[in-house]
C-alpha positions as CSV (number, residue, x, y, z in Angstrom):
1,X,58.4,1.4,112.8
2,X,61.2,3.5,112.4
3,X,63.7,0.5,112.5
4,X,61.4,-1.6,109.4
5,X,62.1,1.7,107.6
6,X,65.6,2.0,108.0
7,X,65.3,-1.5,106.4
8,X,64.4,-0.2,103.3
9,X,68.0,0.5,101.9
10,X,69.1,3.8,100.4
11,X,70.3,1.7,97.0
12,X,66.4,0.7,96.3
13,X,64.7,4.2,97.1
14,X,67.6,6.1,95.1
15,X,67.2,3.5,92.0
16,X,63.6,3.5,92.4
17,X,63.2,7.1,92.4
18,X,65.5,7.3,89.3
19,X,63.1,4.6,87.6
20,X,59.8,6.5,88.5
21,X,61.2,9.6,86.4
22,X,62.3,7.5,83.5
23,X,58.6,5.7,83.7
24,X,57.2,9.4,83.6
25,X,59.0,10.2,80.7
26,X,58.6,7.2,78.8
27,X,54.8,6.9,79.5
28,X,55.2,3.6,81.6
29,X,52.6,2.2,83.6
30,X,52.9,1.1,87.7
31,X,53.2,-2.2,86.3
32,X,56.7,-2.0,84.2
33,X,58.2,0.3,86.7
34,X,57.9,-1.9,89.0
35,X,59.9,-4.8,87.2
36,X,62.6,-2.1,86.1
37,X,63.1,-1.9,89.9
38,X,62.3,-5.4,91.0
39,X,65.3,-6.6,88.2
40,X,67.7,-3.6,88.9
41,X,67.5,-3.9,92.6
42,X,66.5,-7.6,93.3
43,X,63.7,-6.9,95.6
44,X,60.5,-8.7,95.1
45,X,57.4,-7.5,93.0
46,X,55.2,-7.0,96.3
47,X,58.2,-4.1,97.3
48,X,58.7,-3.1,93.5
49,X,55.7,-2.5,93.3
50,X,55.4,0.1,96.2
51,X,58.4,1.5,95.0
52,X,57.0,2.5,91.8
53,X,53.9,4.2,93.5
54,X,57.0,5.9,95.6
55,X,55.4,4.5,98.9
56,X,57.2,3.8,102.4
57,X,55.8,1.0,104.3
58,X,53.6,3.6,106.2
59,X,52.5,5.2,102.8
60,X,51.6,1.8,102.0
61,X,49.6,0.8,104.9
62,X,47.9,4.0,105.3
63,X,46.6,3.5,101.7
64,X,45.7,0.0,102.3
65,X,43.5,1.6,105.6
66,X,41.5,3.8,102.7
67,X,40.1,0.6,101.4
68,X,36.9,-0.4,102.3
69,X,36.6,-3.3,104.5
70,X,35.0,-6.9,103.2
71,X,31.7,-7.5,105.1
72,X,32.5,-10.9,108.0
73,X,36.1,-10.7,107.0
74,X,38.4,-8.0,108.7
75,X,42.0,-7.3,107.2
76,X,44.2,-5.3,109.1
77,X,48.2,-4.3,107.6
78,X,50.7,-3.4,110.1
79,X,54.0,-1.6,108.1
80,X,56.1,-5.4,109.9
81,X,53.7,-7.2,108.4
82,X,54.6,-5.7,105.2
83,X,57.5,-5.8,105.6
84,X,57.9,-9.5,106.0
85,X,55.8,-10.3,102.6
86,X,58.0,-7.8,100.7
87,X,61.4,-10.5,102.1
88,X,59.6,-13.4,101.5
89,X,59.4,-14.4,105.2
90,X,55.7,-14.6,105.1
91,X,52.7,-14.8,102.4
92,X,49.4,-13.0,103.3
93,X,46.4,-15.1,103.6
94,X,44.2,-14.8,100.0
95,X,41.8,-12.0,101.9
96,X,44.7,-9.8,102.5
97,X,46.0,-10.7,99.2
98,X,43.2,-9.4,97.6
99,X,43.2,-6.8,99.3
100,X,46.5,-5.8,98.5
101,X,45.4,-5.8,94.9
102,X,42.8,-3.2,95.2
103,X,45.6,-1.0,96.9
104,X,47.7,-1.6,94.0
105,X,45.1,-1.4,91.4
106,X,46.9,-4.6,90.4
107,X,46.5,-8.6,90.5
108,X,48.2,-10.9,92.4
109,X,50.6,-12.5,89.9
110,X,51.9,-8.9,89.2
111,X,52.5,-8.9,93.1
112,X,54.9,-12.1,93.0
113,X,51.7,-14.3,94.1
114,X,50.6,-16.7,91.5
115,X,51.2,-17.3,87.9
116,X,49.3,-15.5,84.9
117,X,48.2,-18.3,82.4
118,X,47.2,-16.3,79.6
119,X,48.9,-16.4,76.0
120,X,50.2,-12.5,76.2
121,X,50.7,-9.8,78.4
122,X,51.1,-6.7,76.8
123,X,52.0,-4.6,79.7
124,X,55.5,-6.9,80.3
125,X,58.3,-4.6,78.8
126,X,61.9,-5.4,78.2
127,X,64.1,-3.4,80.6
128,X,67.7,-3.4,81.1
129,X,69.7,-4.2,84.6
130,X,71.0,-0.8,84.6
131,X,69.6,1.6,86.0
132,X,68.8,5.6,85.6
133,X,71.2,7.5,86.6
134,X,71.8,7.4,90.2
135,X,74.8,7.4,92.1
136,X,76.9,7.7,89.1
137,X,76.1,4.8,87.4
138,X,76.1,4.7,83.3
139,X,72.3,6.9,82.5
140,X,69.2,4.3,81.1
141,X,69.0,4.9,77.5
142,X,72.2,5.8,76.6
143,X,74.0,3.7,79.8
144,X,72.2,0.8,77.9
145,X,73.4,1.3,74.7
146,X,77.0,2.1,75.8
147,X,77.5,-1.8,78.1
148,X,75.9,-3.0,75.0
149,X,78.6,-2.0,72.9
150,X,81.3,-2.8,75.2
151,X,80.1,-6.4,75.9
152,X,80.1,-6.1,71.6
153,X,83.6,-4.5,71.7
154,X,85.1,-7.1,74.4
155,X,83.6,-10.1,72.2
156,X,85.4,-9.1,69.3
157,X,88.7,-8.4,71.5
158,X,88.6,-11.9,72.5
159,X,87.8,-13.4,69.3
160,X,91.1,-11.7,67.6
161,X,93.5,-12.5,70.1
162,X,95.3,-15.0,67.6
163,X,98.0,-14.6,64.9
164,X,96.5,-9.7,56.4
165,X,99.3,-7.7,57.6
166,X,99.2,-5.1,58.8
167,X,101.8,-2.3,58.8
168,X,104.4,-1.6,62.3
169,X,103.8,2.2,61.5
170,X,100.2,1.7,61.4
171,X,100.4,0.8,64.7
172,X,102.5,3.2,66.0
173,X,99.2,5.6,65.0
174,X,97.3,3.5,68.1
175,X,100.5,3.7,70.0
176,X,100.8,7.5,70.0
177,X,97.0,8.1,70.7
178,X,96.8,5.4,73.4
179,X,100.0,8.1,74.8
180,X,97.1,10.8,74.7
181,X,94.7,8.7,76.3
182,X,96.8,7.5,79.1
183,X,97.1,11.7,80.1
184,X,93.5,12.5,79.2
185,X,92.4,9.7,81.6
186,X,93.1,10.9,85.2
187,X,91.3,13.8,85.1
188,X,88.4,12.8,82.5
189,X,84.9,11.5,84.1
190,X,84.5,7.7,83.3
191,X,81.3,8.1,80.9
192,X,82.6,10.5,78.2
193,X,86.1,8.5,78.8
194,X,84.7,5.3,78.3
195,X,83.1,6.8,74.8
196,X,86.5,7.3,73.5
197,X,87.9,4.0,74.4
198,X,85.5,2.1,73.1
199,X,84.9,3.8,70.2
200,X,88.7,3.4,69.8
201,X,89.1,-0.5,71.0
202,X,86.7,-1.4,68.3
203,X,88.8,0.2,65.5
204,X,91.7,-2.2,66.9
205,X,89.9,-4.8,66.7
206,X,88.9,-4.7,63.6
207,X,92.2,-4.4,62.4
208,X,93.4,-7.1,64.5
209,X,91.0,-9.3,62.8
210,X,92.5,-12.2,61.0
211,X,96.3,-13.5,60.3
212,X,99.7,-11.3,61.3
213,X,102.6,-12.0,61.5
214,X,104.0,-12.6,65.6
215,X,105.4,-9.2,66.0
216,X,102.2,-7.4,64.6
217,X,100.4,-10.0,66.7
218,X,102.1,-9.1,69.9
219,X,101.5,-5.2,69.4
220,X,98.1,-5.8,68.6
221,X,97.2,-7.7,71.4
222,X,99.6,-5.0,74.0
223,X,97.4,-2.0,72.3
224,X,94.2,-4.3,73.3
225,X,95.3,-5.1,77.2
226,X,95.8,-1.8,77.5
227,X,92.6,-0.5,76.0
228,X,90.7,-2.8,78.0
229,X,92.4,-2.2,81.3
230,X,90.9,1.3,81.1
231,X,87.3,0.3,79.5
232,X,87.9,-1.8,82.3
233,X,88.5,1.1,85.4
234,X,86.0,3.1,84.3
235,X,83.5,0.4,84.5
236,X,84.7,0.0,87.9
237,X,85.1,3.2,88.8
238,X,80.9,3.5,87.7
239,X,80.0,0.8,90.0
240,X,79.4,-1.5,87.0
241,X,81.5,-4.5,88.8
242,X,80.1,-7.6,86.1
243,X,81.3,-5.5,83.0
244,X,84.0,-4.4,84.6
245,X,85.3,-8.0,85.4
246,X,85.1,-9.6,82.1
247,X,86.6,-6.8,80.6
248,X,90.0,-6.9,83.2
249,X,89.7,-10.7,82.2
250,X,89.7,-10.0,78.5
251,X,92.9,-7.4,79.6
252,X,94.6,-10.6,81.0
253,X,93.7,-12.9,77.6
254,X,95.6,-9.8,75.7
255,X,98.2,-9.3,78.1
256,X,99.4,-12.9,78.3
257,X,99.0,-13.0,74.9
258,X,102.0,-10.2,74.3
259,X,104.1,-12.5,76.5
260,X,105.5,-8.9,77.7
261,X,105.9,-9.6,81.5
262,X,105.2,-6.0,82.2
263,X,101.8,-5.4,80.6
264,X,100.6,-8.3,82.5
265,X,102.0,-7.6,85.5
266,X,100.7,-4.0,85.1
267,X,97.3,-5.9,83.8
268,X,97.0,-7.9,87.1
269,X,98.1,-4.9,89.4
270,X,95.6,-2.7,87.8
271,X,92.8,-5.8,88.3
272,X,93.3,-5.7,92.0
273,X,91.5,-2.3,92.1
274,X,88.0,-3.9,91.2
275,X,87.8,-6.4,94.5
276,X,89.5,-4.2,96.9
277,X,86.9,-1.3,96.1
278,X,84.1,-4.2,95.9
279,X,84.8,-6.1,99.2
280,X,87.2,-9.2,98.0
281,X,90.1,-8.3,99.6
282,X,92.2,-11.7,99.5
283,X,91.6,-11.5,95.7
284,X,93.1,-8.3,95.6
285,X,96.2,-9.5,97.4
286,X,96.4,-12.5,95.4
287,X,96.4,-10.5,92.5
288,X,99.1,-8.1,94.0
289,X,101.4,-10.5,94.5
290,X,101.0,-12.3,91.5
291,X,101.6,-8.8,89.6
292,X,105.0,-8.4,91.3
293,X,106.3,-12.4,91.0
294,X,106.0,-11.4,86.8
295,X,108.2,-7.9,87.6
296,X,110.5,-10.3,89.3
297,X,112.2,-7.3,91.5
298,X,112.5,-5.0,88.4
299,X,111.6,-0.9,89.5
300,X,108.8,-0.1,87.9
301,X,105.4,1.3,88.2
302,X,103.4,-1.7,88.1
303,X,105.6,-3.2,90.5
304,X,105.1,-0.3,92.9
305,X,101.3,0.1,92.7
306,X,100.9,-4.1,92.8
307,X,102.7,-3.8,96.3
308,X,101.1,-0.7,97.3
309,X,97.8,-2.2,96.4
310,X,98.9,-5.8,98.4
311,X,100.1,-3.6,101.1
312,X,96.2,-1.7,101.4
313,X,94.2,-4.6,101.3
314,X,96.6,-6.4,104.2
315,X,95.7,-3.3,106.2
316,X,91.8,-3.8,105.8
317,X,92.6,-7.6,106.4
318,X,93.8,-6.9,109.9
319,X,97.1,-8.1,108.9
320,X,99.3,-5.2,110.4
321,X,102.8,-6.8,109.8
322,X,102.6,-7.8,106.7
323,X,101.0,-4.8,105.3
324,X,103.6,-2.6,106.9
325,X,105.8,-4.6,105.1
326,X,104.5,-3.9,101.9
327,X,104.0,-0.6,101.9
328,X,107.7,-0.4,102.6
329,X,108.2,-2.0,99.6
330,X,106.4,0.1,97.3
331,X,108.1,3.1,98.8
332,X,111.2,1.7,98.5
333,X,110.4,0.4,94.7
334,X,108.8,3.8,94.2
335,X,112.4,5.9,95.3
336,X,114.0,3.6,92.3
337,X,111.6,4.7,89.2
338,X,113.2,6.7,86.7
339,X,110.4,7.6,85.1
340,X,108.9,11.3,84.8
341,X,106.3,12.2,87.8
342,X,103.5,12.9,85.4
343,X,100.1,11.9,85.9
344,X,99.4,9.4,83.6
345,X,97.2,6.1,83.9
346,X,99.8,3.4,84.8
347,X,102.2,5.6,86.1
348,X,103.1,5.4,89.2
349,X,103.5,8.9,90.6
350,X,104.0,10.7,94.0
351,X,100.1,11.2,94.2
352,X,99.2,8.0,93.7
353,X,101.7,6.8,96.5
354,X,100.2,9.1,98.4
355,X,96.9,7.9,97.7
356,X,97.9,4.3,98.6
357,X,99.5,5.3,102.0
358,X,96.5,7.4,102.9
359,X,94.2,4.0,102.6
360,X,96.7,1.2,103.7
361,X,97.6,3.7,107.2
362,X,93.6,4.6,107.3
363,X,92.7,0.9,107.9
364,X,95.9,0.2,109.8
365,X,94.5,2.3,112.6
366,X,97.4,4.9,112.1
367,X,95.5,8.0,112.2
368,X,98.5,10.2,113.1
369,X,100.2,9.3,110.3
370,X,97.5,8.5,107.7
371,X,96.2,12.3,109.0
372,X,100.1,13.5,107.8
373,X,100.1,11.8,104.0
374,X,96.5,13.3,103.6
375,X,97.2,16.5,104.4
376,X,100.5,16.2,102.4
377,X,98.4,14.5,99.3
378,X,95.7,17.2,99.4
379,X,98.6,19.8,98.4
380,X,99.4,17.7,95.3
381,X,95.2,17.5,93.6
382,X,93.4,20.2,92.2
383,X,89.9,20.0,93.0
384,X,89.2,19.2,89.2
385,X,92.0,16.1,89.2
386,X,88.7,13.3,89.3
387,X,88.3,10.8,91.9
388,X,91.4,10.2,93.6
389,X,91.2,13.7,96.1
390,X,87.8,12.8,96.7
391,X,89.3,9.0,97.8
392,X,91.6,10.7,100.3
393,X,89.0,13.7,101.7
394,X,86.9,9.8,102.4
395,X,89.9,8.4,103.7
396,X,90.3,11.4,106.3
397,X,86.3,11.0,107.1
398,X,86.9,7.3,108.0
399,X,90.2,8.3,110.5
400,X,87.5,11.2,111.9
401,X,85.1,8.2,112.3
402,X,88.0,5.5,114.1
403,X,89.2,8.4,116.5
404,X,85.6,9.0,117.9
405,X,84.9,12.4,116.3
406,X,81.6,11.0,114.3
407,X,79.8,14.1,113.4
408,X,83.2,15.2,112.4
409,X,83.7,12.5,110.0
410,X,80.0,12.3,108.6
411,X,80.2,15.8,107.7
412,X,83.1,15.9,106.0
413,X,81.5,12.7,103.6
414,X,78.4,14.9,103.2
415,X,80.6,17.7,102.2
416,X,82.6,16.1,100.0
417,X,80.0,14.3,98.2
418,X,77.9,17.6,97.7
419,X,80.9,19.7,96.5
420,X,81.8,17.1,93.8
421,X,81.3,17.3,90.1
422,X,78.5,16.4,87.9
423,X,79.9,13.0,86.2
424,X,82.7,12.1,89.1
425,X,80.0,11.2,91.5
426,X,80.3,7.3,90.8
427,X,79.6,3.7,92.3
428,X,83.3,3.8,93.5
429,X,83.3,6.8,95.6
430,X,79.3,5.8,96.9
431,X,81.1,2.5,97.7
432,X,83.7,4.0,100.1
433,X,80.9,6.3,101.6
434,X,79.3,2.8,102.8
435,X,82.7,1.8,104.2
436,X,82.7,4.9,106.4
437,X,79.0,3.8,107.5
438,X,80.6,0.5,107.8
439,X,82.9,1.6,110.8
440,X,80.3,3.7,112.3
441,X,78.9,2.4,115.7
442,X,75.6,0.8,115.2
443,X,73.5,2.9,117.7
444,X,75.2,6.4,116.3
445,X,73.4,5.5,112.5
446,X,70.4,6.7,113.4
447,X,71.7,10.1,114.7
448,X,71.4,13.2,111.9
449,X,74.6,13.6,110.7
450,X,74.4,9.8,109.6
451,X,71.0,10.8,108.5
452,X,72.1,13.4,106.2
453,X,75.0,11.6,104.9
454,X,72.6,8.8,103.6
455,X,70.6,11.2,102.0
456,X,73.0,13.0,99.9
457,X,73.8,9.3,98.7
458,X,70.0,8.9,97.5
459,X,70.4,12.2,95.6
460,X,70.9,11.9,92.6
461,X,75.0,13.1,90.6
462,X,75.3,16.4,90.9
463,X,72.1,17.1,93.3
């Protein structure tokens, strides 16, 4: 029983149980709960459905025990039979079925059984794919609203990427507070950051909409790669990978637009974040590489983090040499910038070196020295500098993990993800908390420090 429960996934209970309190307080019934959960988490109705009552499999069968039995025609639930309806594996015969019903105080179309043939159903509800807050993800009401006017923002971005004027000094206004943004952005949580640049973005294009003249055109369109490439990382950086992609794809549009062979090699470089973090790692490289065949050898930041960021996904790749190799490279490219060491987005600075070493000699197996650029990283962050300590404190819990001190490692997770901040707690960090699950050994997940670990994930930010 216990290994059907550990079935149940700790992304479906956490989003389930944000659902259940936004039913509550919006007066929904059982019934629209459970297709909020059944479309956020694609499970199937039968397992929405419990989910919305906030059942386990043995709530669900010990519920289904209460029901009084059908004279001549004995129905029995076992929590692996369950199971196996809830995936689809198996369909319960129609006595069971109706039984199920009466457990559910529902019918068996609602269940994922059948089809309902009547004209209306007033109990359907439009929901959206996001869900409550949990793990960091945008909140329902106003999460909904916001990816609805970014999808509106990025439509209008790609519309007025063509050739009145308007004036160069007008544009210098965007220029300077784009400056702001860029220092504002490494420390600011992605929600309240992603308010701004929106809000912001949509101003541009509104003035890029219609005819200008090619140098207006090509500013216009740098000020909207850039914009986007950060709508785009905090999207990322939520967990929020579909919006997040066609947002670094509307980056590109702008960037290749501007024919400046920086911005989209800093475009592309920035890009490779979103499938490293997201588990497509040869995508990451081929952006990487991509990035620094534009730089074509010039020292710059983009060209350091697109081989710092070829060099970490090599490493996760298994492909030792070649990683080593590029990480060589950027530290080599990164002793030849001239620019100031201040934390910026899009600057390349000693942190975010650091940063990138700690992960590329994490998954190289180099615990030594991946244990050395941590501890040396760590010394560089204040605890209120965002994500990026909170990357490395992850980083040191997976080198715990590799070098057989597993309590070690799962406690520093747990610590780390309890001690962090209200709005940081995001799908990007949750996501490297799977990876150190990832590399745990299959019969230690069951053991209570992995136990705890995966229930400070289902609480939710801030818990």
């Amino acid at each position: 029983m216990a290994e059907v429960a550990d079935m149940e996934g700790a992304h479906s209970r956490a989003h389930a149980r944000a659902w259940r309190a936004h039913a509550a307080a919006h007066g929904w019934n059982p019934w629209q709960c459970a297709q909020a959960i059944a479309e956020c988490c694609g499970v199937s109705l039968l397992k929405a459905t419990r989910l919305a009552y906030g059942w386990r499999l043995a709530d669900a069968v010990a519920a289904s025990d209460r029901i009084e039995q059908v004279p001549g025609e004995p129905v029995a639930i076992t929590v692996k039979q369950l199971s196996r309806w809830e995936s689809g594996d198996e369909r319960p015969r129609p006595a069971t079925l109706d039984w199920l019903c009466q457990v559910y105080a529902t019918r068996p179309d609602r269940l994922g059984f059948g089809v309902d043939y009547s004209p209306s159903d007033h109990g359907t509800v439009a929901v959206s794919t996001a869900p409550p807050a949990v793990g960091g993800r945008l909140p329902t009401a106003a999460g909904g609203q916001l990816l609805v006017l970014a999808d509106k923002v990025r439509t209008a971005a790609d519309q007025n990427l063509t050739p009145s004027t308007v004036s160069h000094e007008r544009i210098d206004l965007y220029t300077d507070t784009f400056a702001w943004r860029r220092r504002e952005y490494c420390a600011t949580a992605p929600v309240p950051m992603l308010n701004v640049l929106l809000a912001e973005c949509d101003e541009i294009q509104n003035l890029a909409a219609g005819h200008h003249p090619a140098s207006i055109a090509r500013r216009l369109s740098e000020l909207t790669a850039n914009y986007a490439t950060l709508i785009a990382d905090a999207l990322m950086k939520l967990g929020e990978q579909r919006s997040a992609h066609a947002w670094y794809a509307t980056a590109t549009i702008a960037a290749d637009d501007s024919g400046e062979p920086l911005i989209r090699a800093q475009v592309r470089a920035q890009t490779a974040m979103l499938p490293y973090y997201y588990g497509h790692l040869a995508e990451a490289v081929r952006l990487a590489r991509e990035a620094q065949m534009l730089i074509r050898g010039r020292a710059c930041s983009a060209a350091a983090l697109a081989a710092a960021a070829e060099a970490r996904a090599l490493a996760r790749l298994g492909q030792a040499a070649e990683s080593e190799t590029a990480m060589r490279r950027s530290q080599e490219v990164f002793d030849q910038l001239s620019e100031p060491d201040e934390e910026m987005a899009f600057r390349f600075t000693e942190r975010r070196l650091l940063l990138y070493l700690s992960g590329t000699l994490t998954y190289l197996g180099a615990t030594r020295r991946a244990a050395d650029v941590q501890a040396t990283a760590l010394t560089r962050y204040r605890d209120d500098d965002g994500i990026d300590p909170v990357l490395i404190r992850l980083d040191q819990a997976i080198c715990l993990a590799s070098n057989g001190n597993l309590d070690d490692g799962c406690e520093l997770a747990t610590a780390t993800l309890n001690s962090m901040g209200l709005l940081h707690r995001t799908g990007i960090v949750l996501a490297r908390t799977a990876d150190l699950i990832a590399v745990l050994p299959e019969n230690y997940r069951r053991s209570r420090p992995v136990r705890s670990l995966k229930e400070t994930l289902e609480l939710p930010p801030g818990s």
